[in-house]
N, C-alpha and C positions, 0 to 999 in steps of 0.2 A: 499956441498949438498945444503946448503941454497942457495949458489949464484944460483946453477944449478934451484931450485925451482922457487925464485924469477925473472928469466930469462924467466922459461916458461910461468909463470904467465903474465910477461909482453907480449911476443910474441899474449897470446890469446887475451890479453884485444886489441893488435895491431891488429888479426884476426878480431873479432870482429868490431874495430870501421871502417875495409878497406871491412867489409862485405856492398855489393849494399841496400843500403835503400828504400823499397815502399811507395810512399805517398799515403796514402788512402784518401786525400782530390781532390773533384770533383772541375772540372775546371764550370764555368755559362753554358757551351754547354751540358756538361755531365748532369748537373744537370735540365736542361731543357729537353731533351730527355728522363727522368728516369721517370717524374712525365708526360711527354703526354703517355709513356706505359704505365705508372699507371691508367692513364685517361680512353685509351682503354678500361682497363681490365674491369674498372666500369662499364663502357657501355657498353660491352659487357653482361656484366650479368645483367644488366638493362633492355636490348631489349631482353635476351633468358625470363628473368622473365615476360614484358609485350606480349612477342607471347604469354606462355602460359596461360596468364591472357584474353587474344585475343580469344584464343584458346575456353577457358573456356565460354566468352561472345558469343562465335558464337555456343556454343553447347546447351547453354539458349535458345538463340532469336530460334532456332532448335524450340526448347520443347514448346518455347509459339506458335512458328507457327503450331505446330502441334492442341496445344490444340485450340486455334481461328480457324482453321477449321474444329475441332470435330464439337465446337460449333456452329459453322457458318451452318453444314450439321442438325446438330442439330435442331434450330432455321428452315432452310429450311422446313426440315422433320412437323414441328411440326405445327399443323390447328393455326393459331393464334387467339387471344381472340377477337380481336375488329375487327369489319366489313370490307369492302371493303373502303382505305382513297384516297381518290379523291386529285390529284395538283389543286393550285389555279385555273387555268387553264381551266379544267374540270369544276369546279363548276362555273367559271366565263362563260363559256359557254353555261351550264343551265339557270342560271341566265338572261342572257342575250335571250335567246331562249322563257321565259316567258313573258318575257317585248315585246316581238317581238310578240307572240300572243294579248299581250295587245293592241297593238298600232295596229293590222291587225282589231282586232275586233272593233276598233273606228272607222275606216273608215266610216262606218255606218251613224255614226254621221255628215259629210258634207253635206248632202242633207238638204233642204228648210225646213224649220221648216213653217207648219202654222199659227203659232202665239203662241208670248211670251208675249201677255197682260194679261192673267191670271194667273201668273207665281207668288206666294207668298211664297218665301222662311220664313222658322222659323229661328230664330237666331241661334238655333242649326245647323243648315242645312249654314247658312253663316260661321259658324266657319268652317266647314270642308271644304268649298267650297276654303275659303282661304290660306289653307292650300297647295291647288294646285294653287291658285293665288290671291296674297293678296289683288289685289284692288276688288276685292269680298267683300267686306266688308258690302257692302251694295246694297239693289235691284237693283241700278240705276247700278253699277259696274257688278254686275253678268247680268247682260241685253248686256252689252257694249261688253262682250263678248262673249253669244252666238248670239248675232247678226252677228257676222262672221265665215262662214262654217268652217274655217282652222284653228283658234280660238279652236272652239268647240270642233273638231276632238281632239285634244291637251288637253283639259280640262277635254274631257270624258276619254284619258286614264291617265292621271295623276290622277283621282278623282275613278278609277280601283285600279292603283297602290297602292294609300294610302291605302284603306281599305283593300286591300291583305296586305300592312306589315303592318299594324295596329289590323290584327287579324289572319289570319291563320298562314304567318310571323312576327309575334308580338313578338318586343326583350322585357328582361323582365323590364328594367331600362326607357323604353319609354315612354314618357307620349303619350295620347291617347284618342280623343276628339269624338270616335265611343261611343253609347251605351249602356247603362249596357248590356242591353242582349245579346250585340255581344264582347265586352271586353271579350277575352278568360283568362283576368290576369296572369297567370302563366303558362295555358296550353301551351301546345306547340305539341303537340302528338295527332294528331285529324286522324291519322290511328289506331289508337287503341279504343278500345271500353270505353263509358263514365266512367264506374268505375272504371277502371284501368288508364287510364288517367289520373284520378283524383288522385286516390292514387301517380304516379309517381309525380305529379306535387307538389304535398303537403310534399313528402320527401325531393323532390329537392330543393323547397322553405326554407325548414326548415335546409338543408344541407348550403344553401346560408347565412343564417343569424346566422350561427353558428360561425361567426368570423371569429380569424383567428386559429383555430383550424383544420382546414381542409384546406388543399393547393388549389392553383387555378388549378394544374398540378392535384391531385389526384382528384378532383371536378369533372373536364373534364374529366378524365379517367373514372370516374366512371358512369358518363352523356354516354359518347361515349357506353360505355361496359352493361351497361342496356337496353338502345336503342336495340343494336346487339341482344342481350340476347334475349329480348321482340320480337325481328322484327324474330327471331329462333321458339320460343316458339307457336306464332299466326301464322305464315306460311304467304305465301304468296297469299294473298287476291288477287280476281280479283277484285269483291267493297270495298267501304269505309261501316263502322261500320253506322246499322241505324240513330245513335245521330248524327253523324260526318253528311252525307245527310242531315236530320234536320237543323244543325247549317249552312250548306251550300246555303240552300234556303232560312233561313235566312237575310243570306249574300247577297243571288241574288235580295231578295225583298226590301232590305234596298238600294240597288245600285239603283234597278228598279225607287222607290219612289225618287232617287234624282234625277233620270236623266228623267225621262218619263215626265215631262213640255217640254221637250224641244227636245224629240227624236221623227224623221221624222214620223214613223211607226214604228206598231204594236211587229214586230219583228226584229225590232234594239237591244232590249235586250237578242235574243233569244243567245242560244251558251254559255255565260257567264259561266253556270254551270262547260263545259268542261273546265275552267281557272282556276276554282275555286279545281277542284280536281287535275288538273296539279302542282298547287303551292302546295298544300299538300303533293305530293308527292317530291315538292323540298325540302321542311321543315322536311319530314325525311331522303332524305339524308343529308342535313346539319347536323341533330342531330346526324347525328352514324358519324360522325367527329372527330378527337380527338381535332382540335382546333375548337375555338367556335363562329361558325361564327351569324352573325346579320346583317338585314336589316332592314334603318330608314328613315325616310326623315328628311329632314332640322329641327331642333329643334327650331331653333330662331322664327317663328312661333308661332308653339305652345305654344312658352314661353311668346307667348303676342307683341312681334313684331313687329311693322303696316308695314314695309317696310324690304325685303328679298335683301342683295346684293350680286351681285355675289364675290364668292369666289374661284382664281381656284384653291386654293390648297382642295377643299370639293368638287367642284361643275366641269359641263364640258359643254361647249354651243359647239356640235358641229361645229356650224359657227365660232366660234372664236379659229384663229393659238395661241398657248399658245407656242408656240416656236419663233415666230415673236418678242418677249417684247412685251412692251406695256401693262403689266399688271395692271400697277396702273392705269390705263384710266377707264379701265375696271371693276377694284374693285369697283371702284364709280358707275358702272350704276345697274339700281334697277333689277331684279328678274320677268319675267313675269309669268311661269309658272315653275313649278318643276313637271318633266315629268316623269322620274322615280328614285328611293328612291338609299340612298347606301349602299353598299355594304362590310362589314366591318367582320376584323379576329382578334381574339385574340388568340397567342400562336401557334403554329410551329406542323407539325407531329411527331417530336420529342420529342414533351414533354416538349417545352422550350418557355419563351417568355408569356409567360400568364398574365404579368405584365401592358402591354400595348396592344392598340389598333391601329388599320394601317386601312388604307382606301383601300382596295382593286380593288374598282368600284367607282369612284367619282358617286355623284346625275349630272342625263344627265338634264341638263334647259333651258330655250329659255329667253334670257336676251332680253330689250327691245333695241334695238337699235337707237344712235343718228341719227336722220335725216341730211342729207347731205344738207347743206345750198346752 
């Protein structure tokens, strides 16, 4: 019995070690193949989680397009606060359309003057003269050139221009060599009645010098949106307020007294008035603006100056291609008359940009030209 035992015993351990073996070790092919299905699997669930992350994104950008065109019918629907806002464009158009009455109304001025020997400017009256042409400086200067018709015509609407942006277009940082009693200083609102004018002017001033406590953005905003308010409030006027008429004949008589030495007849000044209510009515729409626009002439000038040169990046002499070069030739030659003032923006209908100032309309000048040898 034991051998029989020990026999079977053997036999199994012999089953056993003649049973087929499986190697569960991966050959490099196997195990290459195992771990790119692995890879799949990843990305597969990778891309089903980013569709519905996708998914989710496109059902937002849905909800915000929905809300921006509530808003947007919104916004349409609704009367907005501040007035009718003009493109550069438009207002350069006005602009330009003023200065063209100006210069129609000089015309005048060409005819034969009967004499310029009793002609005694005030020094007062040469400063402003200069200011549309600097060798004006003195009698024998201001003679030299109304003694030429075509001259003259040019000097009577440059010597218009000034005193329109020197008082009814009056920017408030300009210096300004008119009059006390035609210096509007701060006003600017001369379709409005004196006492209320006054009051806006005096807020505004005071809003102005209040630092920087008040943004140049909400300043204008608030400029723009009182204008609109006030211009709601007073209706739409066929005339100007009796003070505004007042200050305007003013205007006509002070123009009258500088130019009447040297105007042919009687009613060469006539007409004036209708320029003078035209520009007042540019000067409110500038102000219901939201950016803030201004008109100035040459400052160097006034700052005491004796000689104006041309500048093109400020200034514009029709006659002269600014696209040909030849700029520097040019920046050297002196300044004969400055015919109409420029035209200048600060800050965007957006609400932006308030920081700086752009030239909108160069100053239009008649440079002297080199004679041709």
């Amino acid at each position: 019995m034991g051998g029989a035992g020990k026999e079977h015993s053997g036999k199994s351990g012999i089953n056993l070690l003649n049973k087929p073996f499986r190697n569960t070790t991966l050959s490099p092919a196997e195990i290459t193949s195992e771990e790119a299905n692995n890879k799949c699997l990843r990305l597969e669930k990778k891309i089903k989680l980013l569709e519905r992350e996708l998914e989710g994104e496109k059902l937002n950008r849905s909800r915000v397009e929905r809300r921006v065109d509530n808003l947007q019918r919104h916004i349409d629907n609704t009367k907005p606060l501040l007035g009718p806002q003009d493109s550069d464009d438009t207002i350069i158009v006005e602009f330009k359309e003023l200065m063209r009455k100006i210069r129609t109304w000089s015309l005048k001025f060409t005819a034969d003057v009967p004499s310029l020997l009793n002609i005694e400017p005030s020094q007062d009256e040469l400063d402003i003269y200069r200011q549309v042409n600097t060798t004006c400086r003195t009698r024998e200067g201001l003679l030299a050139v109304l003694h030429d018709g075509k001259k003259r015509r040019v000097f009577a609407s440059g010597l218009v221009a000034y005193v329109i942006s020197n008082s009814i277009l009056h920017s408030r940082d300009s210096p300004s060599l008119l009059p006390r009693i035609l210096e509007p200083r701060y006003e600017q609102d001369f379709w409005l009645e004196g006492p209320l004018r006054n009051h806006v002017a005096c807020l505004e001033q005071r809003l102005h010098t209040s630092g920087s406590k008040i943004g140049d953005r909400e300043l204008n905003d608030w400029r723009a949106l009182t204008v609109e308010l006030l211009t709601k409030a007073t209706g739409r006027k066929v005339t100007l307020p009796e003070d505004t008429g007042v200050y305007l004949e003013l205007l006509e008589t002070f123009v009258m007294r500088l130019m009447a030495p040297w105007a042919a007849f009687d009613d060469t000044l006539r007409n004036l008035s209708n320029i003078l209510k035209d520009a007042v009515k540019f000067s409110h729409r500038l102000r219901r603006q939201r950016p803030c626009w201004s008109v100035r002439f040459p400052e160097e000038i006034a700052k005491g100056n004796i000689t104006l040169f041309y500048d093109p990046d400020t200034m514009l002499d029709p006659k002269i291609d600014d696209t040909k070069g030849g700029l520097a030739e040019v920046r050297n030659l002196p300044v004969q008359f400055v015919v109409c003032p420029q035209l200048l923006k600060r800050g965007t209908l957006e609400g932006d940009q308030f920081n700086r100032e752009s030239i909108v309309k160069k100053a239009e000048v008649v440079v002297e030209q080199k004679e041709a040898r």
